[in-house]
BAMIZA-333017 format. One record per residue (C-alpha): residue number from 1; residue in three letters; x, y, z. Coordinates in Angstrom, 1 decimal, padded with zeros to 4 digits. Each point is the difference from the previous one (the first is absolute). Layout:
BAMIZA-333017
<site NUM ALA <X Y Z>>
...
***
This chain:
BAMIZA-333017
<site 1 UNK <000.0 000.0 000.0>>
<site 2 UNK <003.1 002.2 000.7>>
<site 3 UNK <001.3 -000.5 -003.6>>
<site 4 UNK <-003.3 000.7 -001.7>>
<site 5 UNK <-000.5 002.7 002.5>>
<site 6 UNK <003.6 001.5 -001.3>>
<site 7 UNK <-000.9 -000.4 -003.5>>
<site 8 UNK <-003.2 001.2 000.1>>
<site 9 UNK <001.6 003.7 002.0>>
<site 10 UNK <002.7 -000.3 -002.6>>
<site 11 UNK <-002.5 -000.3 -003.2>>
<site 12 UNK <-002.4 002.6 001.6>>
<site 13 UNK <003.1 002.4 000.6>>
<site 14 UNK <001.1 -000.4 -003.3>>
<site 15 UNK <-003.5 000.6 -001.8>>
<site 16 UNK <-000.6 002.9 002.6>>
<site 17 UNK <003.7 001.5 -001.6>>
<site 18 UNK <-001.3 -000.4 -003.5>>
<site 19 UNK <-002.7 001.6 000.6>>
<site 20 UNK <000.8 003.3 001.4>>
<site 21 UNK <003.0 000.2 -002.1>>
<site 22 UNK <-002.4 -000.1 -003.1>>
<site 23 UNK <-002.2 003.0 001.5>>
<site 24 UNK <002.8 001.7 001.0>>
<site 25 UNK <000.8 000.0 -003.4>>
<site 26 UNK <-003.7 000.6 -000.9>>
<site 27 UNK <000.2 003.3 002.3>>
<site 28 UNK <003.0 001.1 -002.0>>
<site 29 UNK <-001.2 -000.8 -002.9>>
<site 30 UNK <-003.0 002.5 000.9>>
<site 31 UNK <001.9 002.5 001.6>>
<site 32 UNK <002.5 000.6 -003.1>>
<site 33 UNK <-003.9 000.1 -002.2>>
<site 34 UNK <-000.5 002.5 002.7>>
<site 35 UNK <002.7 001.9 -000.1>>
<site 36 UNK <000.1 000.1 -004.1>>
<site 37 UNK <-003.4 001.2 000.3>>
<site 38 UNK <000.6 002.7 002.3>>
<site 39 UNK <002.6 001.0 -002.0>>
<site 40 UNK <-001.6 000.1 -002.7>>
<site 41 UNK <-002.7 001.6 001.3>>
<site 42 UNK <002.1 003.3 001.7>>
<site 43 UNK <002.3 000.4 -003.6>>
<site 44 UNK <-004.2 000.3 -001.4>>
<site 45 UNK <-000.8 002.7 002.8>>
<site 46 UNK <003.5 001.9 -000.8>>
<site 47 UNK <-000.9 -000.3 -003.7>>
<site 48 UNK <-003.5 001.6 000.6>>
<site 49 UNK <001.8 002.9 002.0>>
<site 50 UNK <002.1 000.2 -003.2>>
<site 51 UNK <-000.3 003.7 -002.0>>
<site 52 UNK <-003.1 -000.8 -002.9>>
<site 53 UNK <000.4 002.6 -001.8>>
<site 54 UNK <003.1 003.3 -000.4>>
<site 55 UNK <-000.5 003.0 -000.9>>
<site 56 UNK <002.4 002.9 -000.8>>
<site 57 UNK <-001.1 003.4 -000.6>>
<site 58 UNK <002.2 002.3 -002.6>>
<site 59 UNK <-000.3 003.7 -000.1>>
<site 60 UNK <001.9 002.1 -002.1>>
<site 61 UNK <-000.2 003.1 002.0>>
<site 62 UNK <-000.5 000.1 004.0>>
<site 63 UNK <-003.4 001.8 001.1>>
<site 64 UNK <000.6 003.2 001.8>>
<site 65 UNK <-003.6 000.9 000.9>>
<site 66 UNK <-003.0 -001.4 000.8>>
<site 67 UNK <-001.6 001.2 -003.7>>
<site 68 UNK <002.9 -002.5 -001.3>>
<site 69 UNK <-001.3 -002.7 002.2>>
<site 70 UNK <-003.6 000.4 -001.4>>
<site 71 UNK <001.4 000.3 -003.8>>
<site 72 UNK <001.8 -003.1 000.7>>
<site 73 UNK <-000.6 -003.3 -002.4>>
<site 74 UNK <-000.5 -002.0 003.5>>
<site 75 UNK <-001.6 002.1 001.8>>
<site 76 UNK <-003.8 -002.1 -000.7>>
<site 77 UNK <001.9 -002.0 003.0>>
<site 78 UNK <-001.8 -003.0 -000.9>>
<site 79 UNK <002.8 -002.1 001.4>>
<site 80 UNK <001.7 000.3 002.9>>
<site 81 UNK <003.6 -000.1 -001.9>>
<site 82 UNK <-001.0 003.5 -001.9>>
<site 83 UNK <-000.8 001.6 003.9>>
<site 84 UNK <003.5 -001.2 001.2>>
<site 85 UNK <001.9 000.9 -003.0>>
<site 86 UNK <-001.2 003.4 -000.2>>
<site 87 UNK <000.2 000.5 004.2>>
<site 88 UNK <003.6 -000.8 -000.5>>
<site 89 UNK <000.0 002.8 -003.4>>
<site 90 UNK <-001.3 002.7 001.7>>
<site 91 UNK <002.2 -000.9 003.3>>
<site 92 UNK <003.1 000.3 -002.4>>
<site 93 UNK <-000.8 003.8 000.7>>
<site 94 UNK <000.2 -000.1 003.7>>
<site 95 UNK <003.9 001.0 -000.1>>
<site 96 UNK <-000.7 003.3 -002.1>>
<site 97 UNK <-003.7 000.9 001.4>>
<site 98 UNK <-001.7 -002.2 003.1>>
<site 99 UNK <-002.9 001.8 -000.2>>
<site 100 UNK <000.1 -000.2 -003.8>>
<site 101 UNK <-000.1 -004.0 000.7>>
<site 102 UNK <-002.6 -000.3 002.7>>
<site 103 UNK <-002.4 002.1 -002.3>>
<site 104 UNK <000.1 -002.4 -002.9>>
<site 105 UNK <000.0 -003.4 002.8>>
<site 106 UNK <-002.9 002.2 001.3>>
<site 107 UNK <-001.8 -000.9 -003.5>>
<site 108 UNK <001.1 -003.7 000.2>>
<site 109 UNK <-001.8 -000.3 003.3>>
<site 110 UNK <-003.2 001.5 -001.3>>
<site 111 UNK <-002.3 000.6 002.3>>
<site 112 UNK <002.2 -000.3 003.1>>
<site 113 UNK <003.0 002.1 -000.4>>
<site 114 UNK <002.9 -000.2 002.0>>
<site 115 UNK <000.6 000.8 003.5>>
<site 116 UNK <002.3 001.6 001.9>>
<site 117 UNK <001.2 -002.9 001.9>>
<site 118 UNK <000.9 -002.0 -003.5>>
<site 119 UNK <001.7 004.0 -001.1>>
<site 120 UNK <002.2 -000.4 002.7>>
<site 121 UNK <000.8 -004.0 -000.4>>
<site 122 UNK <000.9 001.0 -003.7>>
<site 123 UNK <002.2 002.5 001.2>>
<site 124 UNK <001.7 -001.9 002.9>>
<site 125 UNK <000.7 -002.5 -002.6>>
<site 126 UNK <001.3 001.7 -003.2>>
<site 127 UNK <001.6 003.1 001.7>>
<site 128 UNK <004.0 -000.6 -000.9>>
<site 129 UNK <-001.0 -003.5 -001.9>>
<site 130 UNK <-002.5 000.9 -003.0>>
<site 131 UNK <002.0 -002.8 -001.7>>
<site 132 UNK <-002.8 -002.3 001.5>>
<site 133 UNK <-002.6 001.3 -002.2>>
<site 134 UNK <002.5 -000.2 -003.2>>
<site 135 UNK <001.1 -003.5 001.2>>
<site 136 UNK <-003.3 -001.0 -001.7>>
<site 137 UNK <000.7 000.8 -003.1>>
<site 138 UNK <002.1 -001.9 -002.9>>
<site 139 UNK <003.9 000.4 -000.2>>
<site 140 UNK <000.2 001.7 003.5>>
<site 141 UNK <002.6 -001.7 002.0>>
<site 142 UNK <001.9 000.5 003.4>>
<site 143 UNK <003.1 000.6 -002.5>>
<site 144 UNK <-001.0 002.6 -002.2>>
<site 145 UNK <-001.6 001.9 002.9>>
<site 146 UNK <-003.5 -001.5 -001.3>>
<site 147 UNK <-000.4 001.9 -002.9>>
<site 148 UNK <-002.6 -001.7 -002.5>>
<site 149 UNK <000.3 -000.7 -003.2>>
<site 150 UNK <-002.3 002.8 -002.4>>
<site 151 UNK <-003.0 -000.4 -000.9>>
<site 152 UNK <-000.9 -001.1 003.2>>
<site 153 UNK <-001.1 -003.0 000.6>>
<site 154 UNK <-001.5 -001.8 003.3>>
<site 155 UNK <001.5 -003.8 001.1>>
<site 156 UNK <-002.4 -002.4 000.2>>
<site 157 UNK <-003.2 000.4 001.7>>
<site 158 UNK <-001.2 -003.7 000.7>>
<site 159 UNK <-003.2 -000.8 000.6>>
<site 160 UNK <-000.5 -003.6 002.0>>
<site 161 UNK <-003.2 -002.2 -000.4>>
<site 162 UNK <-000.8 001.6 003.5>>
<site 163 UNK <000.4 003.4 -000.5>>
<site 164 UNK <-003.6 000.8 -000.5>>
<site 165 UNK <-001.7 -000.1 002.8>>
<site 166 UNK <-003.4 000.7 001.5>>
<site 167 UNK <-000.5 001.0 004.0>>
<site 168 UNK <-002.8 002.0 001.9>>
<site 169 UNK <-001.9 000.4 -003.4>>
<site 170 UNK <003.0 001.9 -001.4>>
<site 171 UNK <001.7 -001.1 -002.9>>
<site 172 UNK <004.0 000.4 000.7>>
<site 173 UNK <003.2 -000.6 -001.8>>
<site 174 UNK <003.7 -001.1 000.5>>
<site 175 UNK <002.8 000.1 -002.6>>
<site 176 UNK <003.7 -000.2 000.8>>
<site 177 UNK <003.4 000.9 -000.7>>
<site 178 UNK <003.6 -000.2 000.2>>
<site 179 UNK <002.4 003.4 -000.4>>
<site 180 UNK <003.4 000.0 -000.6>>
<site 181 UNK <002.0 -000.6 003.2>>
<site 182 UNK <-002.4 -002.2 001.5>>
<site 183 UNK <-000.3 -003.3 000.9>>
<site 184 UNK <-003.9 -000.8 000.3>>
<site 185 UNK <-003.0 001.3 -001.6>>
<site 186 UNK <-002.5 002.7 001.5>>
<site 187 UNK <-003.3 000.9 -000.3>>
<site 188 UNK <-002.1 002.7 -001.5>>
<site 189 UNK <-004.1 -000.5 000.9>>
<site 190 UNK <-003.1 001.5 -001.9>>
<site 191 UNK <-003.6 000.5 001.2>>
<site 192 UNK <-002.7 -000.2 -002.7>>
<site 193 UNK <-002.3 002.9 -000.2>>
<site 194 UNK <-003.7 000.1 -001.3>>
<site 195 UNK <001.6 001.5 -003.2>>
<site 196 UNK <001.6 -003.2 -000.8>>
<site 197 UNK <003.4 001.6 000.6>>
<site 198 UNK <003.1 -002.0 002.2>>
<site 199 UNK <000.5 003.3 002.0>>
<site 200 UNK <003.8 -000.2 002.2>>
<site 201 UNK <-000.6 -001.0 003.6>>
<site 202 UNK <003.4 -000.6 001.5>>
<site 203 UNK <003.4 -001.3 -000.3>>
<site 204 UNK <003.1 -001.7 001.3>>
<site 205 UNK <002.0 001.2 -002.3>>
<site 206 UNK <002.4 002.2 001.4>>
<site 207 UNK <001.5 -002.2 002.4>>
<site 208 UNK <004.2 000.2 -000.4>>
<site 209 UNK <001.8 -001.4 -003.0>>
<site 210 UNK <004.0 000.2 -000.8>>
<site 211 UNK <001.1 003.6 000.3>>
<site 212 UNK <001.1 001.9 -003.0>>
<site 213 UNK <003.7 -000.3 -000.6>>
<site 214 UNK <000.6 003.6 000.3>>
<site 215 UNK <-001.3 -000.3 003.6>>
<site 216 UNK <001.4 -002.9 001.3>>
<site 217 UNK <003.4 000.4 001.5>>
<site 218 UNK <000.4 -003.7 -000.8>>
<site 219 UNK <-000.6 -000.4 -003.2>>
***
C-alpha cells in the first residue's frame, strides 16, 4: 500500500506540475495578447491626437491697422488657423506700435475686446523679447536673430482630430504651434460667435523660447 501510495503522490505530483506549467504558459500567452493590444491600442490614441490637418498662412505685407485686418483675404475667419495667423500678423506690430496691435487683436476678438489684464500679460511677455511673436514665422531662427524670410509666411498651424470642441453650449477651438527656438508646441483657442466667425479667445503662446543670438551672452 506504501508503494502504490508513493506512486500514486508521485503521478499526481507530476500531472499537478503539468498542469500549472501549461496555464502558466496559458497566462503568458494572454498577457503578451494583452500587452500587444494595449499597445496597439495607446500608438491608436497617439495617432488620433496626431495634427489632421496644417495650415500656413502667407501674407505679403504685415497689417498695420485694424482697416487691414478687415480688408484681409482671411479675415471671413471661418477656421480657426486664419484667426491665429492673422493674431500673430497684427502682433508683428507690437514692437513699433502696442497699441497699434491691441486695436487690430481687438477686431479678432470681436465682440469681446481685450482687457487690460491680457495688455499687461502681452507686455510682460514681449517687452525686451518681441522675437517670440517673430519666432512664428518662417526662416526666423535663434541664429539670425529670428528674422523671417519675406513674404511672410506662418509655420504650421495643426489642427488635431480634437481640436474642435463643443462645452457649455459654446462651440470652441484649439490649433497649435511650434516657433523657432522651442521645443514643444503651444496653443492658440477660438470661440465661435453667432456670426459664424472663430473669434481669438486666448493663448499660450508667448511662453519663453531660445533667445535671440544678439542677446544671449552665450551664444
Amino acid at each position: 500500500m506504501s508503494i502504490l501510495g508513493d506512486i500514486f503522490s508521485s503521478v499526481k505530483s507530476a500531472i499537478k506540475s503539468e498542469v500549472k506549467s501549461e496555464v502558466n504558459k496559458k497566462v503568458k500567452s494572454e498577457v503578451k495578447k494583452g500587452v500587444k493590444k494595449g499597445i496597439k491600442t495607446g500608438t491608436e490614441q497617439i495617432k488620433q491626437a496626431i495634427a489632421t490637418k496644417e495650415t500656413q498662412l502667407t501674407f505679403a505685407k504685415l497689417p498695420k491697422t485694424p482697416e487691414d485686418i478687415k480688408a484681409n483675404k482671411y479675415f471671413s475667419l471661418e477656421e480657426p488657423e486664419y484667426t491665429a495667423g492673422l493674431f500673430l500678423a497684427a502682433m508683428m506690430e507690437w514692437e513699433n506700435d502696442p497699441e497699434a496691435a491691441y486695436a487690430m487683436v481687438d477686431v479678432l476678438r470681436g465682440p469681446d475686446p481685450l482687457s487690460n489684464f491680457k495688455k499687461d500679460f502681452f507686455k510682460e511677455r514681449l517687452t525686451g523679447a518681441t522675437y517670440k511673436i517673430r519666432a512664428y514665422f518662417v526662416g526666423a531662427t535663434p541664429a539670425n536673430d529670428y528674422t523671417p524670410y519675406q513674404p511672410y509666411k506662418t509655420v504650421k498651424i495643426i489642427r488635431r482630430n480634437d481640436s474642435i470642441m463643443e462645452d457649455g453650449g459654446y462651440h470652441w477651438a484649439v490649433v497649435w504651434l511650434q516657433p523657432a527656438g522651442a521645443d514643444t508646441v503651444r496653443q492658440f483657442k477660438c470661440r465661435k460667435a453667432k456670426d459664424g466667425k472663430w473669434y481669438f479667445n486666448d493663448e499660450i503662446l508667448l511662453a519663453d523660447i531660445k533667445k535671440a543670438a544678439s542677446e544671449d551672452p552665450w551664444a
